[in-house]
FISEMI-318698 format. One record per residue: residue in three letters; x, y, z of N, C-alpha, C in turn. Coordinates in steps of 0.02 Angstrom, whole numbers, padded with zeros to 5 digits, always signed. Layout:
% residues N
ALAXYZXYZXYZ...
//
This chain:
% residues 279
UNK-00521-01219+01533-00574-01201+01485-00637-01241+01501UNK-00700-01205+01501-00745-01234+01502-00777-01289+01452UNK-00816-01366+01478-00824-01390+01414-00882-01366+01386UNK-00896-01405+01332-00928-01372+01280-00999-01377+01302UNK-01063-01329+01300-01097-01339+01309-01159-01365+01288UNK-01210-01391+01348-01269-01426+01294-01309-01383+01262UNK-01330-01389+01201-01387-01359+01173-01438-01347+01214UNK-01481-01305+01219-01555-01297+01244-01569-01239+01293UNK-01632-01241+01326-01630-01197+01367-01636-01227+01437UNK-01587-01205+01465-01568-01209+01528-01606-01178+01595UNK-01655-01235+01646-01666-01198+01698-01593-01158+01739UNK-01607-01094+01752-01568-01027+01781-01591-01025+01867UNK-01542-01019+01922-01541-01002+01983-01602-00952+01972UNK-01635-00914+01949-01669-00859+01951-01736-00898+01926UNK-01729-00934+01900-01803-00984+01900-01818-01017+01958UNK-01784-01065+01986-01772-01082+02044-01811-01045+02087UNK-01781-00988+02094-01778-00929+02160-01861-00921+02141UNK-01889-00929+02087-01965-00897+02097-02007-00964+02108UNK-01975-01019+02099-02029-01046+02123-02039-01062+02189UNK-02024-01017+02244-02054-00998+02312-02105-01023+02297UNK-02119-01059+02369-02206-01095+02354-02239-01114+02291UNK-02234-01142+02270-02264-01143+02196-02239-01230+02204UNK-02246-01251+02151-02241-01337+02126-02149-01381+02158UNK-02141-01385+02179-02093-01421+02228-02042-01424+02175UNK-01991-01407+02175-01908-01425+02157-01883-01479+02143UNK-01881-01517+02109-01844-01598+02099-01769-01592+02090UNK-01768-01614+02135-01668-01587+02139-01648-01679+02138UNK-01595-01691+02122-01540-01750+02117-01477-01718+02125UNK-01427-01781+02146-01374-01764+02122-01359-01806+02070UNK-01306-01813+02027-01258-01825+01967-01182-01826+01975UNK-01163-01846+01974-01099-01854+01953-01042-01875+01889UNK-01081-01897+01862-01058-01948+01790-01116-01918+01719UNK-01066-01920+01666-01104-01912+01593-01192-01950+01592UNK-01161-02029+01593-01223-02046+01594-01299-02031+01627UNK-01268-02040+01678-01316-02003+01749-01333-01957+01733UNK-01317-01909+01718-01332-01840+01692-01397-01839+01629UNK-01364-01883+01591-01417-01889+01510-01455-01918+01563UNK-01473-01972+01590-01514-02012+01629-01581-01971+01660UNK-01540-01932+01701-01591-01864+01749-01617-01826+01704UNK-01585-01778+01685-01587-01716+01660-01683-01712+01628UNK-01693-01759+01610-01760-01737+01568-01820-01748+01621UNK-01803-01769+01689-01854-01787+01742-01843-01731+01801UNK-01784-01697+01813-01773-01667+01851-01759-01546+01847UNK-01764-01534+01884-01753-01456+01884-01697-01440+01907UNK-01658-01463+01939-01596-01436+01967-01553-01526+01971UNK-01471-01522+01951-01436-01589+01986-01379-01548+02012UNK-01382-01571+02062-01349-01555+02102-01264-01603+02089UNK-01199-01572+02072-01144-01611+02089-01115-01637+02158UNK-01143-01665+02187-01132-01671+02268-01052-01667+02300UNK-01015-01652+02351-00971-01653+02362-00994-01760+02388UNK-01032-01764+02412-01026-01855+02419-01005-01881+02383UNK-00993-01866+02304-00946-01913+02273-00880-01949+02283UNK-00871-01908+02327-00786-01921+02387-00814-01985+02389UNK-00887-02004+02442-00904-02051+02476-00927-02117+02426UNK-00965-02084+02372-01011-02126+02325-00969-02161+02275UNK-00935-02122+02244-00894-02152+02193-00806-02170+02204UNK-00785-02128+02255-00721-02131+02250-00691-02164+02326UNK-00740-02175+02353-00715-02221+02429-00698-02198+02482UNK-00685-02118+02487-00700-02087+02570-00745-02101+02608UNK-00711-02090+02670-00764-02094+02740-00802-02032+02719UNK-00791-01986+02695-00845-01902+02734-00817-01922+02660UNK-00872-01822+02643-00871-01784+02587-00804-01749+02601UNK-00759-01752+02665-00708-01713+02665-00639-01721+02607UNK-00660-01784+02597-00584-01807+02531-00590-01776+02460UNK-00676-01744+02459-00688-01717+02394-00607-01667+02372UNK-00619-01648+02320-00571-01596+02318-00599-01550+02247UNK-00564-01471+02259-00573-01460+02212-00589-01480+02136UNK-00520-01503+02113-00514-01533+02053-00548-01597+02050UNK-00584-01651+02085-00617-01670+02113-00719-01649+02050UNK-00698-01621+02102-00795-01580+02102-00792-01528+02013UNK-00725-01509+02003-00725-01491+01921-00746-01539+01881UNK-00692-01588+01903-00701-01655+01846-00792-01688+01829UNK-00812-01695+01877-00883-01719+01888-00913-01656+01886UNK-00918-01620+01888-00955-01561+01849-00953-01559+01777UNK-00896-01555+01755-00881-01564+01681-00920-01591+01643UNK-00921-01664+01656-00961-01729+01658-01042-01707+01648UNK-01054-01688+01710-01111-01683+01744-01151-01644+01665UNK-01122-01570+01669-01138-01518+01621-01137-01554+01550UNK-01085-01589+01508-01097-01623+01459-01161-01680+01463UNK-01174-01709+01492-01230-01751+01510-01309-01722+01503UNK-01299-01655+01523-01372-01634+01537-01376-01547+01476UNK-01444-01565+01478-01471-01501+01431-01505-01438+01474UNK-01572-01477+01514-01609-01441+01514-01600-01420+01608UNK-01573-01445+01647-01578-01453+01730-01535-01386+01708UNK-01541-01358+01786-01498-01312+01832-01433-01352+01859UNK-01366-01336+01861-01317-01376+01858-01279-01333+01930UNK-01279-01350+01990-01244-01349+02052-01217-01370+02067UNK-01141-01348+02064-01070-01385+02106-01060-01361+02179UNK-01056-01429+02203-01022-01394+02288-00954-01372+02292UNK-00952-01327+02322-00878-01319+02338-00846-01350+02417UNK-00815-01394+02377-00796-01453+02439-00757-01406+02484UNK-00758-01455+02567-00713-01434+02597-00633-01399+02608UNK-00624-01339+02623-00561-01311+02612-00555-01266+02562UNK-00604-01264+02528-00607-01215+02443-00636-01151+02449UNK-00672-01148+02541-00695-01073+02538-00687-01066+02624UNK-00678-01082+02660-00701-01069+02752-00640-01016+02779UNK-00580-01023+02746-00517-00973+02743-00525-00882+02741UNK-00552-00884+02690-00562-00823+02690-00627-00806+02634UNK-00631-00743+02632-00676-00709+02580-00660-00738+02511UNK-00585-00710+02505-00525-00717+02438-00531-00774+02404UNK-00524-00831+02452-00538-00904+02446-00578-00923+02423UNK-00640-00898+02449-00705-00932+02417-00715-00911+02342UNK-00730-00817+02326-00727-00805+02255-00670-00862+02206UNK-00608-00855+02219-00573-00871+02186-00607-00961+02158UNK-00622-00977+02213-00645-01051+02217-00686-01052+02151UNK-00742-01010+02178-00820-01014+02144-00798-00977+02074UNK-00738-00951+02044-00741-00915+01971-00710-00969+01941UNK-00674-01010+01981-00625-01073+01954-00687-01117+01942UNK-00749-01148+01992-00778-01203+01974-00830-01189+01915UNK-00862-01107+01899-00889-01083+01849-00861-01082+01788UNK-00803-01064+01787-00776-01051+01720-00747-01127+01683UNK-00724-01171+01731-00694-01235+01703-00760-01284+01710UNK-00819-01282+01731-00870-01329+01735-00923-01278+01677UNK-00951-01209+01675-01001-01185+01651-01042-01205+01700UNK-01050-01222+01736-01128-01246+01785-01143-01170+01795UNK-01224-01162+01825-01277-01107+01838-01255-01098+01888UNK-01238-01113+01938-01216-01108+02017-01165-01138+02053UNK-01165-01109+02117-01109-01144+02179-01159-01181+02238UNK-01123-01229+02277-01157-01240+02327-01114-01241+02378UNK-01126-01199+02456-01078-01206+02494-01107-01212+02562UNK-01088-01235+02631-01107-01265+02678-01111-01205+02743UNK-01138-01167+02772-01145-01124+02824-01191-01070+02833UNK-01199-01043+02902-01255-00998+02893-01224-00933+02884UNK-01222-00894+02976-01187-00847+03006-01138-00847+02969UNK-01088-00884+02993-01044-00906+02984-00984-00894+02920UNK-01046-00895+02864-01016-00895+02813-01042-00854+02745UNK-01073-00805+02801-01119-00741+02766-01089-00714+02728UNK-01022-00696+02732-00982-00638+02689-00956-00674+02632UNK-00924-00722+02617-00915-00782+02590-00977-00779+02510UNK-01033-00797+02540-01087-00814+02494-01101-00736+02462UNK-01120-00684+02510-01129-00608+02492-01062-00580+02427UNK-00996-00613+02441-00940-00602+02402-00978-00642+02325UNK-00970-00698+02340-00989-00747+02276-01028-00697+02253UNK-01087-00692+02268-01148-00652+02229-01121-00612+02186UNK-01081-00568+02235-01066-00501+02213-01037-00519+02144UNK-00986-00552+02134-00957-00575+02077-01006-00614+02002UNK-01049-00592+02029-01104-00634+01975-01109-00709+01972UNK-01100-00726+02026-01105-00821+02039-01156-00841+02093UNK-01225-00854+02072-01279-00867+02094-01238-00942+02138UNK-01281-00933+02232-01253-00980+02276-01302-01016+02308UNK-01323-01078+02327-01358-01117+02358-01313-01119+02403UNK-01371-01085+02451-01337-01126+02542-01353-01184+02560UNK-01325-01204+02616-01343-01270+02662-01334-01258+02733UNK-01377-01250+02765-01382-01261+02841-01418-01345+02869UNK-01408-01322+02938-01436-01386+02974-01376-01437+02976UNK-01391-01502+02969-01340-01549+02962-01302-01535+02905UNK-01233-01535+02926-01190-01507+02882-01134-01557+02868UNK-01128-01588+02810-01091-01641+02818-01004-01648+02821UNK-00986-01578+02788-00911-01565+02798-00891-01563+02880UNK-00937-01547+02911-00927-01534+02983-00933-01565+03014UNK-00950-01632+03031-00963-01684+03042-00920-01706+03077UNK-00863-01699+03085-00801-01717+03135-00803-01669+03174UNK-00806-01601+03171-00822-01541+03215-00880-01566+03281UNK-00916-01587+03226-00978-01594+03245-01001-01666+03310UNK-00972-01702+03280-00963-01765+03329-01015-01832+03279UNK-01021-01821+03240-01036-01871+03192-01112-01830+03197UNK-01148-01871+03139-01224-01859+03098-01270-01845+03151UNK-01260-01766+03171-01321-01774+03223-01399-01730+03196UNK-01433-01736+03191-01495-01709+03173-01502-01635+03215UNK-01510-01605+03196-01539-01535+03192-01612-01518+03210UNK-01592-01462+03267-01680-01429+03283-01702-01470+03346UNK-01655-01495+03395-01716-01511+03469-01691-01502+03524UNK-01640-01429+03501-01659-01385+03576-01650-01319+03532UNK-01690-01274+03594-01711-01210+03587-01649-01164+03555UNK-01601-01179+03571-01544-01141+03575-01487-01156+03494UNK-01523-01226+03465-01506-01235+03409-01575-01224+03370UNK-01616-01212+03361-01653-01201+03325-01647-01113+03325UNK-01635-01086+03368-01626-01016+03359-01579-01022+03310UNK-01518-01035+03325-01468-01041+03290-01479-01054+03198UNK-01520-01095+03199-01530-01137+03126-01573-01063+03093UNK-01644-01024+03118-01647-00968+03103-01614-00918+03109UNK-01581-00906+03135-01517-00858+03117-01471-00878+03049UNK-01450-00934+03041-01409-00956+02977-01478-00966+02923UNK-01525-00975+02919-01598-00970+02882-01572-00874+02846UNK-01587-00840+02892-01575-00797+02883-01510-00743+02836UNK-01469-00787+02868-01435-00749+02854-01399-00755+02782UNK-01422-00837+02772-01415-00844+02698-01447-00808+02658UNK-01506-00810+02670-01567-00781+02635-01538-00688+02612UNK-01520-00669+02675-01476-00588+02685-01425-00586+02622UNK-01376-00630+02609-01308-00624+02570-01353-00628+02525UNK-01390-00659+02484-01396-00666+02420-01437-00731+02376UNK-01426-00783+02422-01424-00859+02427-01498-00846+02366UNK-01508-00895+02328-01543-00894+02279-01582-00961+02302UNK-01568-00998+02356-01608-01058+02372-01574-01104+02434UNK-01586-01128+02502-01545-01175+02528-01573-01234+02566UNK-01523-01293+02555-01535-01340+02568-01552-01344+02649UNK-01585-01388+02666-01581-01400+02744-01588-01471+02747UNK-01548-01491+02773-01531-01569+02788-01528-01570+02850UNK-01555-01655+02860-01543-01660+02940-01579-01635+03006UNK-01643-01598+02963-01664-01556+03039-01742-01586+03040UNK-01763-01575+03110-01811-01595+03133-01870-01577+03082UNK-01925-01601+03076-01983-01585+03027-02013-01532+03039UNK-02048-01519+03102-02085-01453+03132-02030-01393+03105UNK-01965-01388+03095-01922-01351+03117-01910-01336+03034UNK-01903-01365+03010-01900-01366+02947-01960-01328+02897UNK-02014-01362+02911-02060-01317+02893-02084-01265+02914UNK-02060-01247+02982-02063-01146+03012-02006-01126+02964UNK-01948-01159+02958-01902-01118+02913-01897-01091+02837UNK-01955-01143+02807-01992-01143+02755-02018-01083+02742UNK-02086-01073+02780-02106-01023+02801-02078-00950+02830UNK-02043-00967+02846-01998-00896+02862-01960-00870+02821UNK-01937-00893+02788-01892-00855+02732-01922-00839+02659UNK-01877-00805+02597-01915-00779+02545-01907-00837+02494UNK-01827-00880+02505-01804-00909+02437-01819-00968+02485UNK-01822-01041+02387-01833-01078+02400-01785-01136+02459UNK-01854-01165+02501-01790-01245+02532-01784-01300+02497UNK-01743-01333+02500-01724-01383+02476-01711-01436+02540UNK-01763-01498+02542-01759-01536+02579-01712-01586+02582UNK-01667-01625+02622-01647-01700+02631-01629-01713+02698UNK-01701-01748+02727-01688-01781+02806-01733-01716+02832UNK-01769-01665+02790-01790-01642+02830-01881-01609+02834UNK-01922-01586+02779-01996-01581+02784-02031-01596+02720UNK-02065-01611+02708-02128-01606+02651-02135-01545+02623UNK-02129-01508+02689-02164-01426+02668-02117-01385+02610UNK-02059-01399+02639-01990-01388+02590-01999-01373+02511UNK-01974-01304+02484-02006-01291+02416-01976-01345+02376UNK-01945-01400+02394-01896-01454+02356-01872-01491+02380UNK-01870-01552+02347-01830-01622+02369-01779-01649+02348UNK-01705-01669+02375-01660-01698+02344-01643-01752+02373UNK-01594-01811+02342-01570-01868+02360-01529-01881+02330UNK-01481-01905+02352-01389-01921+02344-01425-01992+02278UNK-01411-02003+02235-01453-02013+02158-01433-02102+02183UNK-01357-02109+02204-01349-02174+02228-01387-02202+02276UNK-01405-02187+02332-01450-02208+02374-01525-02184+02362UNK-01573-02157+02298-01620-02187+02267-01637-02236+02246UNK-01576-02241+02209-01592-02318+02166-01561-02381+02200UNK-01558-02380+02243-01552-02416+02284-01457-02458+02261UNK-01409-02414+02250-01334-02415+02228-01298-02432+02300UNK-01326-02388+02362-01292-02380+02419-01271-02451+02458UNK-01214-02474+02459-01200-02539+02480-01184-02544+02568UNK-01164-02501+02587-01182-02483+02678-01279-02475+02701UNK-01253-02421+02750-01308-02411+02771-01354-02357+02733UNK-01415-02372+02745-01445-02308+02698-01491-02288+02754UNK-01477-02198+02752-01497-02175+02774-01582-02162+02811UNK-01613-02164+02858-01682-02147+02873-01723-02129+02808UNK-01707-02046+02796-01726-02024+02758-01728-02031+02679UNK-01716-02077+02658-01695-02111+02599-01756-02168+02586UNK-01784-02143+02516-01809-02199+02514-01824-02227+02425UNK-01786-02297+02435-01752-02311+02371-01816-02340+02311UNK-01817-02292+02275-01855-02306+02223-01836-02370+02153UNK-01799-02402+02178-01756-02447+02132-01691-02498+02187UNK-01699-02565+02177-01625-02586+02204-01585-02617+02152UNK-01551-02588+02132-01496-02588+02077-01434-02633+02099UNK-01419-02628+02164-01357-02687+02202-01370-02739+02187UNK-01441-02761+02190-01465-02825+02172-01460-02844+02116UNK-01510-02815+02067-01499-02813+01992-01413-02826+01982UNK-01370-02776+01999-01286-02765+01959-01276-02853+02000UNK-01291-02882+02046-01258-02928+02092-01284-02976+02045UNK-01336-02984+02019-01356-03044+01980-01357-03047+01923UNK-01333-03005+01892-01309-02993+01831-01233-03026+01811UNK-01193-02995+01863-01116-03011+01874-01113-03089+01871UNK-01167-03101+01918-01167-03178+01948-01162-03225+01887UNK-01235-03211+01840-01251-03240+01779-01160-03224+01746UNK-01144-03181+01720-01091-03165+01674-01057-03228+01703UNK-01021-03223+01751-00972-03258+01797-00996-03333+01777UNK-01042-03358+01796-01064-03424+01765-01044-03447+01692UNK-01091-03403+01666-01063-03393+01556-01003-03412+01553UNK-00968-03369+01588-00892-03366+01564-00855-03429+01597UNK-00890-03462+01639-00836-03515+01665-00870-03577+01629UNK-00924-03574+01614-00952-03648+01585-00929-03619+01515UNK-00895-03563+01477-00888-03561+01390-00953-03540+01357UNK-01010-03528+01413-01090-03512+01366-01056-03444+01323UNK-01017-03399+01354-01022-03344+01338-00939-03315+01339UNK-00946-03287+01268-00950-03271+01194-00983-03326+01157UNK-01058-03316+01147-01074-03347+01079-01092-03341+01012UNK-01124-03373+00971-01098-03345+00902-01134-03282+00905UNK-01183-03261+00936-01204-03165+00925-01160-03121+00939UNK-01086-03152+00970-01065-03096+01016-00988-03080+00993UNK-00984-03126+00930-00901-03149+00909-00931-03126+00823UNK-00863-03121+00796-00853-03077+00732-00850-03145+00665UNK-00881-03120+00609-00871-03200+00565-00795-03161+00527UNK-00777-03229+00514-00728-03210+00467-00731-03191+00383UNK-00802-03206+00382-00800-03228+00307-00833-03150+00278UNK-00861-03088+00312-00898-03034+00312-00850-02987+00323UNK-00869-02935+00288-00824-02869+00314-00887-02807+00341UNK-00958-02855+00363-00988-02782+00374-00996-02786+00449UNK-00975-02846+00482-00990-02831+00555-00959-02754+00592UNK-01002-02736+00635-00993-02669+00674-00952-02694+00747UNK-00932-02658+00773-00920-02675+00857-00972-02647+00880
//
């Protein structure tokens, strides 16, 4: 069962889709309640990332995501927020099988999350797939270019668009998303020049990460904004907040309190002699 939903009015995939050229897309991802209340009133679309595998739960790749996985944090996600467009990925294994696969996937992550959309990873490739979704009344964000489920296929994080023969390629999957139905897609990972011809070439909106300005929209994995990301952070990333620091010296202070006895003090402990203290 789906949870309960937020009050208000909800940006719709079909809003999205018109703002082709027009005022840029503020996309995030989310994963968590809070996060969600947090975004929601600054942003147009949050994205549920399949990186939560990576961000919150300790995989190498987005490949450990899992279905039930990407429900749960959707759930979350959707209780958290009012007014954003709410996009779940459908992690690895939940649609590349077959046609059958993918619907089934995408009516399971709609009906038990309520989110506005799906998000799923391919061009060519995975035309019939996204064209199916549609058909079923489940608005789909593509993703071409650097593709992060593929990434072992692939031979680790390689950037997109600098030879002739992959940039054809990347317009052809441009395309062909655009063909099924795709209501908007991401392009990650690809060269800038390349990015913004692809911009340009198609009808529905792009959604940038790692890849142009020109892009009808910008997103970022919400942990490596605020500067959460405790590895490496990416090129394209650029952290509007360092929060590692902040949580590190925070901890630090606590840790002190508690070994010298500063802390629990009398603001923080219950009297005996009152019955109106609150927790």
């Amino acid at each position: 069962m789906a949870p309960e939903r937020s009050t208000g009015n909800r940006i719709g995939a079909e809003d999205i889709r018109r703002r082709k050229g027009g005022v840029p897309v503020v996309c995030l991802t989310a994963y968590t309640y809070p996060i969600a209340r947090m975004l929601d009133p600054h942003v147009d679309l949050l994205l549920v990332g399949d990186s939560v595998a990576m961000v919150l739960h300790g995989h190498a790749t987005t490949r450990g995501a899992s279905l039930e996985m990407m429900i749960a944090h959707g759930q979350a996600v959707m209780r958290g927020s009012a007014k954003a467009c709410v996009v779940v990925d459908m992690p690895a294994g939940s649609y590349e099988a077959s046609v059958a696969q993918a619907v089934a996937s995408a009516r399971r992550i709609t009906a038990e999350t309520g989110c506005q959309a799906v998000k799923l990873e391919g061009g060519v490739d995975m035309a019939a797939q996204i064209a199916a979704i549609v058909a079923e009344g489940i608005p789909v964000m593509g993703h071409i270019g650097l593709q992060p489920q593929s990434v072992d296929k692939d031979g680790g994080y390689k950037i997109k668009g600098r030879s002739r023969e992959n940039i054809a390629a990347l317009f052809r999957d441009a395309e062909a998303v655009e063909k099924a139905g795709a209501f908007s897609v991401v392009i990650e990972g690809t060269v800038e020049a390349v990015a913004s011809d692809l911009t340009r070439h198609i009808a529905i909106p792009t959604i940038g990460i790692g890849a142009s300005g020109d892009c009808d929209g910008q997103i970022l994995v919400i942990d490596d904004m605020i500067g959460m990301t405790v590895d490496r952070v990416p090129k394209f990333v650029k952290e509007y907040a360092k929060l590692r620091d902040t949580i590190a010296e925070a901890a630090a202070r606590y840790s002190a309190e508690v070994r010298s006895r500063a802390f629990p003090g009398p603001d923080h402990v219950f009297s005996t002699t009152s019955g109106k203290d609150q927790a």
